[in-house]
N, C-alpha and C positions, 0 to 999 in steps of 0.2 A: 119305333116310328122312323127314326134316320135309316136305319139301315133297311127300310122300305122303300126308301129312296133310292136305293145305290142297288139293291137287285134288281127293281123294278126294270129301269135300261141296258141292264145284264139280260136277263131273260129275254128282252126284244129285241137284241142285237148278239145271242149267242150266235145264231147263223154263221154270221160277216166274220165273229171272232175264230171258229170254226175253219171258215173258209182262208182266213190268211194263216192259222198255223198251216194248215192243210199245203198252202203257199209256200210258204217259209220251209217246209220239208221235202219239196220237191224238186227232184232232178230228173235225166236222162230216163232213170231205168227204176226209180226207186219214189215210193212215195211214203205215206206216212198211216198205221195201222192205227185201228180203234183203241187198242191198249195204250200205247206211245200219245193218243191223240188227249186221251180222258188224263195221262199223266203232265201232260204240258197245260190243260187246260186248270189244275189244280195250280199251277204256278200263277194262272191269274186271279185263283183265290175262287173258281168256279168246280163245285161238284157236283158232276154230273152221271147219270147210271148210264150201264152200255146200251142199252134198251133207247135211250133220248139218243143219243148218239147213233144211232142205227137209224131211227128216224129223221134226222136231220143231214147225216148222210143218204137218205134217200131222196129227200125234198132235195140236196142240193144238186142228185143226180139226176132227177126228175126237168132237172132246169138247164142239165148239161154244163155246172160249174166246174163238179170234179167227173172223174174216172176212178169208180172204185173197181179192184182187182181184188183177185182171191190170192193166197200167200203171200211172199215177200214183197210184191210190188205193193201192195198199199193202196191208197187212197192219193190221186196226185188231178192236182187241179188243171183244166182247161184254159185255153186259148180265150173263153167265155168267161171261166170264171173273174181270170187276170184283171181283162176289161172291165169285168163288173166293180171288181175291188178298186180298179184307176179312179173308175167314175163315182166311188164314195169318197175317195180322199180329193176326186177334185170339186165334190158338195161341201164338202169340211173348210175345203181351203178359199172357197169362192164365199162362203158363209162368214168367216173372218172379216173384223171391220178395224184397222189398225186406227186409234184414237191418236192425232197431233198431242205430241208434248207440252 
């Protein structure tokens, strides 16, 4: 039953989690592959087949977050997706109510 709790918000926000390692591996010339991507995603204790991960990288390209590439370049997110990630953590941060001591 707990732990129906703690995947439940996992599976609805795999996207966003997605979308920032995706973040977090991009540069210049290089981005981040579906292998590398399902291996970081296991660090946050999520496993996921490449099959869900092909799909979620479509939905994200479908929205113009990331740029997936074929070989070495990877998966490297958008000028779009960037924003899009800004504008969650500034819901997150706007959502915070600091309680007086």
């Amino acid at each position: 039953m707990f732990l129906e709790y703690i995947i439940y918000p996992l599976k609805k926000h795999i996207k966003n989690l997605i979308l920032k390692i995706i973040n977090e591996n991009t540069d210049s010339f290089h981005g981040i592959g579906r292998t590398q991507l399902i291996y970081e995603l296991k660090n946050y204790g999520v496993s996921i087949s490449d099959s869900k991960v092909r799909n979620i990288l479509r939905l994200l390209k479908n929205k113009n977050y990331i740029e997936i590439s074929r070989g070495r370049s990877g998966n490297r997110i958008t000028q779009l997706g960037i924003d899009y990630l800004g504008s969650l953590y500034a819901d997150v941060i706007h959502d915070v109510t600091i309680l007086p001591i």
